[in-house]
Structures are given as structure tokens and as C-alpha cells.
N, C-alpha and C positions, 0 to 999 in steps of 0.2 A: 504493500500500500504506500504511494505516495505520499511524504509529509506535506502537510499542508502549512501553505505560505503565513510567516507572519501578517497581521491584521495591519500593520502601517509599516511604512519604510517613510525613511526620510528623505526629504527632496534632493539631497545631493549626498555623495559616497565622501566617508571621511577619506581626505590625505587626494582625494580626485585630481587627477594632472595630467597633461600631456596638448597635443597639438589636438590630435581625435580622441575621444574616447566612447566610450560604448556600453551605455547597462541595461541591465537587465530588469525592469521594473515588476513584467507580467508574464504570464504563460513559461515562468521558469520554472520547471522540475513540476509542472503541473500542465494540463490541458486549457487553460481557459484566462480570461482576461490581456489578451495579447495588448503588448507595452513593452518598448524598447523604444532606449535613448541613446541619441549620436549628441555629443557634444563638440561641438565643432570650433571653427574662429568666428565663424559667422551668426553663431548662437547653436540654439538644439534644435535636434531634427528628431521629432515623434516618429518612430515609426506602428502605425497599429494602435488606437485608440479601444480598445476593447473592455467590455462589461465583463467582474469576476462572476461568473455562476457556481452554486454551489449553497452548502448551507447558507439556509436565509440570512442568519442574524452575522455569520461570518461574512458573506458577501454585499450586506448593504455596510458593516463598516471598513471592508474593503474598498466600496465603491464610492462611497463618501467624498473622502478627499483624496485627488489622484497626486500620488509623487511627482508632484513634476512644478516646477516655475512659472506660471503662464507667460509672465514677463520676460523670461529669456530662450522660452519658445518660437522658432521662425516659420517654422514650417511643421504641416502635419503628413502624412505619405500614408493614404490605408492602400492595405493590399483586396481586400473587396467586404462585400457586404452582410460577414454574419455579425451576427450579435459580440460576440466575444473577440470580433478583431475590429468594430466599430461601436459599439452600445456605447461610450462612456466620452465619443465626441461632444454633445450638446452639456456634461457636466465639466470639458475642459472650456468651452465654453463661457459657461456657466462663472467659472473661477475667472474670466476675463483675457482670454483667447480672442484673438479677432486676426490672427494672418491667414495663406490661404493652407487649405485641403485638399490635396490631389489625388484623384481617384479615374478609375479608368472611365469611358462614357458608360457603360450597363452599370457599373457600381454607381454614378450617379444618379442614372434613374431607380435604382432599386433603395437607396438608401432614404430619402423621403418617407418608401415606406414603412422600413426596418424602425427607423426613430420616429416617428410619428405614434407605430403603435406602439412602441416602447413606453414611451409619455402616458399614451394611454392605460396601457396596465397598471403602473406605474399607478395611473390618481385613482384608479377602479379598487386597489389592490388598497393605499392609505386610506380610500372613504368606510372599508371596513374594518379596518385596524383602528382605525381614529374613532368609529362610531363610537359614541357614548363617554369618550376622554376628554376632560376639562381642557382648555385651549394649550394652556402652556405643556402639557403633557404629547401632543396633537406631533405625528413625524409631520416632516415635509417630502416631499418627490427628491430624486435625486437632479432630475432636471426637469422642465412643464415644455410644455408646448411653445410655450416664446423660446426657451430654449433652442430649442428645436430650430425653428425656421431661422433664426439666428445663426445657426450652425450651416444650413442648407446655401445658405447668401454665402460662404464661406468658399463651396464647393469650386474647385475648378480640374473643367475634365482635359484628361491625357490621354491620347491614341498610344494604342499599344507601339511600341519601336521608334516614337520617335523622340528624343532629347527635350528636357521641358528643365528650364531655368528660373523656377519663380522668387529666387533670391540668389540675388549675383556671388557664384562659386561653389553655390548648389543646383548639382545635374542629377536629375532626375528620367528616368529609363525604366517604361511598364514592357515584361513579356509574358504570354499567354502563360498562367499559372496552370490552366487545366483541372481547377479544384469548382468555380460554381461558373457558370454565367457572369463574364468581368471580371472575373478573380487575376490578380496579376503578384507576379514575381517583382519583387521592385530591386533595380540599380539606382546605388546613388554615390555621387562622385562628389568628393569634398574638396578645392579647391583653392588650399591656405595660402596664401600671399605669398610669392619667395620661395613654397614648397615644394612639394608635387606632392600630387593628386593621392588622394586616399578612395578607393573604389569598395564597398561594402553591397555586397547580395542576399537578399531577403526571398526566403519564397514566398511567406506568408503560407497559407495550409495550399501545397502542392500537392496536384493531381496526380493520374494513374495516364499510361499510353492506351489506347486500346477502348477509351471508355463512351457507349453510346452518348452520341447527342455533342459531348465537347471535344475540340479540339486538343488534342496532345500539349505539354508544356514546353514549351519552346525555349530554346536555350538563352542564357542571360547574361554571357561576357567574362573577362577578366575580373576577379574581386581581389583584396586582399585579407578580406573576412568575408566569411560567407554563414546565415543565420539560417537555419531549416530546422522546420516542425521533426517531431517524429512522433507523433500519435502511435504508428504502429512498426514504429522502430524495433519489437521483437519477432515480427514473426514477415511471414511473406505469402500473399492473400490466394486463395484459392485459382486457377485458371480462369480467367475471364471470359472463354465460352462456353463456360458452363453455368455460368450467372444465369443466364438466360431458360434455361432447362431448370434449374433449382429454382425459380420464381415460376413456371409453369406447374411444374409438381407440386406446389405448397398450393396455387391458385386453384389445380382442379382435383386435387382430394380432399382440400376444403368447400370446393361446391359440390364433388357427388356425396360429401351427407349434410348438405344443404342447408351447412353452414357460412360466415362472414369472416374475411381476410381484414383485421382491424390493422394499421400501420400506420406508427410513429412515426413520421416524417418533417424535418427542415421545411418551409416554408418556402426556403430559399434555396435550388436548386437538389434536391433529394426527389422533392414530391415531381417536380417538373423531370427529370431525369425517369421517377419511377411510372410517371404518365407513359411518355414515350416509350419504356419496354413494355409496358400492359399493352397499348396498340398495338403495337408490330406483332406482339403474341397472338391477339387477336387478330388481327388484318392474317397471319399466316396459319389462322386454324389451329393452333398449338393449345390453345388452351379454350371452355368455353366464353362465349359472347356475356360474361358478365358485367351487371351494371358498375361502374366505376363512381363514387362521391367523392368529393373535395372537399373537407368542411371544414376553411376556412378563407376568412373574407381576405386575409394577407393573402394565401394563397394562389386565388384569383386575381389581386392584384398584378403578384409578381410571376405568375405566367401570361397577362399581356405584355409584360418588359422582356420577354422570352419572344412571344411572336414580334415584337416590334424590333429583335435583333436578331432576325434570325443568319443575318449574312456573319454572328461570331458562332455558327453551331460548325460541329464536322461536316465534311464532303457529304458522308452515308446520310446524317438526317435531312439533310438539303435538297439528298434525292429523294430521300422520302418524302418529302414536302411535294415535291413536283411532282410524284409518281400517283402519291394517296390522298393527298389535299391536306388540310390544317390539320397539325400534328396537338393541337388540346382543342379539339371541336365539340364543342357542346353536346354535338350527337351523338359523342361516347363520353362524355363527362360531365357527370351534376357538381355543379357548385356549387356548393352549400353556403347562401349568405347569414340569415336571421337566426336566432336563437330556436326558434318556434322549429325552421327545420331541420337544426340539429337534434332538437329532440327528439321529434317526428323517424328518427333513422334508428331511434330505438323500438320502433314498433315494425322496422322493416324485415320483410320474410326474405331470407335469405336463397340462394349464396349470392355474395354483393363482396365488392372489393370499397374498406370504409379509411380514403387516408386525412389524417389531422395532423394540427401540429398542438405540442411542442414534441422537436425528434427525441430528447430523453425522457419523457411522462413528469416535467417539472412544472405543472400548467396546462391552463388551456382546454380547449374542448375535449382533445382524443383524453385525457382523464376521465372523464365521464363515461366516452364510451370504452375504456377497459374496465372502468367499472360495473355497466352494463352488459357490455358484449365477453368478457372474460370470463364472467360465471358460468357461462354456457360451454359446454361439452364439446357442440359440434365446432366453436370459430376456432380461428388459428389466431393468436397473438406476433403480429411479424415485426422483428426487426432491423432495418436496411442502414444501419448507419452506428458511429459508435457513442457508445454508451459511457459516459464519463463517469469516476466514483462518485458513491455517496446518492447517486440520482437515483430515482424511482424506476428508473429505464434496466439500469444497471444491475438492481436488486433483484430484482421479476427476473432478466436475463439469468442472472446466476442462480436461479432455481428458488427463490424467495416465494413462497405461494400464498402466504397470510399478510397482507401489506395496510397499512393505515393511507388517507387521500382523505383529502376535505373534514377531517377529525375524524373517523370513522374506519371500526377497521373491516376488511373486504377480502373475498378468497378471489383464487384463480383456479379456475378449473376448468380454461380453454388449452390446447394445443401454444405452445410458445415455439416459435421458431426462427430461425439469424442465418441471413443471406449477408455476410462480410466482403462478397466480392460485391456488393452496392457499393462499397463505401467509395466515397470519392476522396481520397487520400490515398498519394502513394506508400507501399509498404517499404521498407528495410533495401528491396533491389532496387525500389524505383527511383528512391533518395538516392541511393549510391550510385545510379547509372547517371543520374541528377549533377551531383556531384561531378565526376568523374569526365562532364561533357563538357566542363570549361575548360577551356585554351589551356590554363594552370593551374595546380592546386594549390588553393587557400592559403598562406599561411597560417591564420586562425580559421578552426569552422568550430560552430557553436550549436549544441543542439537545445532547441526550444522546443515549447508548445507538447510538452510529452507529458505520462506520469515517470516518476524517477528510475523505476525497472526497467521502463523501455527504454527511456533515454542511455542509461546504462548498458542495457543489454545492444543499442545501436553503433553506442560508442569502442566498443568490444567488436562486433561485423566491420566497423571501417577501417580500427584498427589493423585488423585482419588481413583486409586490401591493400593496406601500407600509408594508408591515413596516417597524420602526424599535425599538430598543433589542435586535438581535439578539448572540447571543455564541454561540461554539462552545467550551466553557471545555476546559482542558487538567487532567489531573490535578492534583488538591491545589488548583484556583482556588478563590478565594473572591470574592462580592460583596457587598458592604451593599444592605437591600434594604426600600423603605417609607419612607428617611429623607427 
């Protein structure tokens, strides 16, 4: 198990020096809250603005007040739009942030929606907590809605490949990360006066080759640090033409006994990913013509930011677009907007494929329907993506069958099942063939965004390879970097 990160870190590393430097604020030796700082001559360079998830009362004093100086902030650099590598934008913000944000053009239309509803849970989430508490006792939001569009005025978009300078001697370079829709690898080139150039590579959560619907992650340059996730830095993911046959088999032996395929899915690029293999199943007779629900209103959002980009999908879906027509067409997918018909899907006669978000059961509609749909025998409980500790996603996966939700405790006694080659994260080869594709190797590479076994266990495989200058940093490290 993963230790979990101190509750505060101080805005700057004692004894901190050099020309560049480099810390580790978030997603160190842990999965979530991505945060790292370049200290530069020019000021700091945010990379990765990210919300911690996790226990509730640990992660709102986590999320509280972010390590960081807004005043000596220049620039912010996301690498795209989940929660945990963007949520925590509108509370830097918030501390009085006003330079810009550079995101690819999909991460920009998609983030609006990501923080918008954030906000909104957010005040849904305090009007219960606060019911009935004298004022001065009353939490506040971590950021509101002014926040928010505050934040969005901020935005400025960058095409994948090409050089963006929005502070003279900070170069900035997006390449297709291959992790969601906009997700990008980011270069950035530091540029000290009299020096030479300090080159730093971020993947930000990197994709898999091979994976329907996105394009491959394309290569990113010469670094002389290079930062990559390792989510699943210990092991190395099933074949990925068999993805496709394990999502059939789950789909129609959960409809011939005439049960409901319920699955926790991302909002942002999982659900849109797992539409598109449900079709092609169905368009190729693989599996029955089951009815498909969406239920939820992000979701529906952010797969029209999917058809309105479809010239960043792979070649394959592109043909499929031309060959089968609109690849989320209503004629195969209900959207579930209102409360009324999310409930309404509790009375649905099965077999029915039912996706919600939140993807680790921390929230949100699909809670309800494993609460509902999981007692029952015939559904299957599916999971496409991973499961970080401590979550409710996580528990269930590991064979947890008595669980508490909304105060209350609840059994399981549906079918549980985990399709790991969904996942859109490269595994242990993919990093290292990742790795191993630029011009030179790193002097420093740093492994983020893990829990500490993986990390560990990753750092041991590159070793392997003949890797050298590796670190697994701990919250709040720093390193000097280029000197």
C-alpha cells in the first residue's frame, strides 16, 4: 500500500537552488492530484494543476491551499482534461493567479466542462454538509463558479507540434499523449540568459499504441529530465486484440440470462472510447443489439467535443465514421439527462449495457445504480479502467462484497468483472519503449503519478534496460536540473 502524502507541504523546498529546479508537489508516490514545479529564471512553471482524490477529509485539506506562490507563478502547462491533472486550476486561481494556461485545442473545449461541474458538486455537496450549521461553523467551496470562468479567460490553446512562447524563454511543445481526447505530452524548454537551454518532458498520463479510436503517442524530443506517470509501472497489460472479445463475452453472457452490464466509467474519454467498441461489436454481429445508456449529462457533453474533433481520432475510426455514419448516434445510445430518468433505469428489464460516471464508484449516479443493479444475480459489475486505493471502485474490485454508500450498508451479489486492457495508460513496455524513443536518454527520468510499488517495481524494469539517473521523488522533493 502506498503511503499516503503529507496533508501540507510548504510552498518552497528548504536550502532550494540552482538555475532550474524541479519539485514534486502532486501525484508523487501516489496516483492523483498531478502538480509539479519548474523553477526557473523566469519564474515557475506549473506543470499539471490537478484535484487530490481520495479520503474526503484528507483530500479537501489537501486541496485547500495549493503549495505553490501564485505570485511567482508564470505560467501554467496542463497536459489535458481529467480531474486530477486539472480540478485544482480555478482554486490556483482563486489564490490570485491571472497569467496564461496552455492546453491543447480538445483540452480546451473539454475543460469548461470538467470545472464547471466540479463547482457544481462542489456547492451540491457543502448545501448538505452545511444544512442545519450555524454560519461560522458553514465550509466554503474550494472554488465557485466565478472561479471558474475566471480560470477559462485564462485559457490559451496550442496545436499539437508547434513551439508556443507565452513568456519570453519559455518554449512550450504539445505531442499527441495518446491517453484521452487532447491529452498531450508536454516539452518545455527553459531558456536562462547567458545559459543554455534546459529541455524537460512530461507525459502527463500516457497512452497505449494500438488503442481504438486514439491516435498512438507520438514522440517528444530531446529532454534532459524526462517526468512519466507509471500507474501501471508493475505489470504489462493483457494483448490488445483480445480486449475486444473479453468485452463481447462479458456483454452476451450477461444478456442471455437477461441481465444488465452496469460500468464505471470516466466521463472523459473511457465512456467515449467504450461507446465506440460497443458499436463496432454490434455493427459486426459479435455481440447482441443491446440497448446502450449514458447516464450522464457531462457525458453527453463531452462526446459532442469528440464528434466536433473528430479529424484528432485514429485513421480506423475515421473510416468508421465514413463507412457506418456517426460513431455516438443516438440510434444506438440513450442519454440519460434528468434525475427522473436515471431513476427510471432502475425499473429497466434487462439485458441493457448501463455506463455512469464517477470511473472509481467515489460519487455520482453509477453509485446508485450499483446499489440497485448489484444486488441482483443476473448483472455483471464491469470495470474498464483503474481503480485507485482507498476508493469504493477499488474495494468491490478486490472482492469487498459488504460495502457502506450514502450511510448505509449494501451487499453485492452481481457478477464483478475487469477488462484492464481498456485502460488507456501505457503499461511498464509502453513507458519504456516511450522512453527509449528519444534521440537521448535523460539524464534524470522521474517516475510520477504511481502508487509507491509500482513506481518501484518500474524503476527496477528500467533499470534493467540500462536506465540510469532514475528517482521515484517523495512529496515536496526537489532536484536541480541542467546544471
Amino acid at each position: 500500500m502506498s503511503p499516503r502524502p503529507p496533508l501540507r507541504l510548504p510552498v518552497d523546498g528548504p536550502g532550494e537552488q540552482g538555475t532550474v529546479t524541479l519539485r514534486f508537489l502532486g501525484a508523487a508516490r501516489t496516483t492523483t492530484g498531478s502538480l509539479h514545479r519548474v523553477r526557473a529564471p523566469q519564474g515557475d512553471v506549473v506543470l499539471d494543476c490537478g484535484m487530490y482524490q481520495g479520503h474526503r477529509a484528507e483530500a479537501e485539506q489537501w486541496n485547500r491551499e495549493l503549495p505553490l506562490d501564485p505570485g511567482r507563478v508564470k505560467l501554467v502547462v496542463v497536459s489535458h482534461a481529467h480531474i486530477d491533472h486539472c480540478g485544482a486550476l480555478p482554486n490556483l486561481v482563486r489564490m490570485g493567479y491571472r497569467g496564461p494556461i496552455l492546453a491543447t485545442e480538445a483540452t480546451c473545449a473539454l475543460l469548461p466542462i470538467l470545472l464547471r461541474d466540479s463547482a457544481k458538486i462542489q456547492a451540491i455537496d457543502l448545501e448538505r454538509v452545511n444544512r442545519g450549521l450555524p454560519p461560522h461553523e458553514r465550509k466554503q467551496p474550494l472554488y465557485t463558479d466565478d472561479d471558474v470562468e475566471a480560470t477559462l479567460r485564462l485559457l490559451r490553446e496550442t496545436k499539437y507540434g508547434r513551439d508556443a512562447e507565452p513568456v519570453p524563454g519559455l518554449v512550450v511543445r504539445f505531442a499527441d499523449a495518446g491517453h484521452i481526447l487532447g491529452s498531450a505530452a508536454v516539452h518545455l524548454t527553459v531558456r536562462p540568459r547567458g545559459g543554455r537551454d534546459v529541455r524537460i518532458g512530461f507525459t502527463g498520463d500516457l497512452g497505449r499504441t494500438g488503442v481504438p479510436l486514439l491516435r498512438d503517442p507520438e514522440p517528444l524530443g530531446e529532454c534532459d529530465a524526462f517526468l512519466t506517470e507509471s500507474t501501471y509501472g508493475d505489470r504489462e497489460h493483457d494483448d490488445e486484440s483480445g480486449m475486444e472479445e473479453r468485452l463481447a463475452e462479458v456483454v452476451s453472457r450477461t444478456a442471455a440470462r437477461g441481465g444488465k452490464v452496469i460500468v464505471p466509467a470516466f466521463a472523459v474519454g473511457r465512456t467515449q472510447l467504450l461507446l465506440y467498441v460497443l458499436h463496432r461489436l454490434i455493427h459486426d454481429r459479435r455481440i447482441p443489439n443491446v440497448p446502450i445508456y449514458v447516464d450522464s449529462p457531462m457525458a453527453r457533453a463531452v462526446t459532442q467535443v469528440f464528434r466536433d474533433h473528430e479529424h484528432l481520432f485514429d485513421g480506423e475510426a475515421r473510416q468508421f465514421v465514413s463507412c457506418c455514419g456517426e460513431l455516438f448516434d443516438a440510434a444506438k445510445t440513450s442519454f440519460v439527462e434528468d434525475k427522473h430518468e436515471s431513476r427510471a433505469l432502475n425499473g429497466l428489464e434487462g439485458p441493457a449495457v448501463v455506463i455512469s460516471a464517477s470511473g472509481m464508484l467515489e460519487g455520482g449516479r453509477i453509485v446508485h445504480h450499483v446499489i440497485h443493479h448489484g444486488a441482483g444475480p443476473r448483472n455483471t459489475l464491469l470495470f474498464v479502467g483503474y481503480q485507485a486505493e482507498h476508493t469504493l471502485g477499488r474495494r468491490l474490485l478486490d472482492g469487498e462484497r459488504i460495502y457502506r454508500a450514502f450511510g448505509e450498508q449494501h451487499e453485492l451479489r452481481c457478477e464483478v468483472a475487469e477488462i484492464p486492457c481498456l485502460s488507456a495508460h501505457a503499461d511498464r513496455r509502453g513507458i519504456a519503449a516511450y522512453l527509449e524513443a528519444l534521440p537521448e536518454r535523460p539524464a534524470r527520468t522521474f517516475l510520477v503519478h504511481g502508487e509507491a510499488e509500482k513506481m518501484d517495481s518500474l524503476k527496477g524494469y528500467l533499470a534493467s534496460r540500462g536506465h540510469t539517473g532514475l528517482a521515484a521523488p517523495a512529496p515536496g522533493e526537489w532536484f536541480r536540473i541542467g546544471d
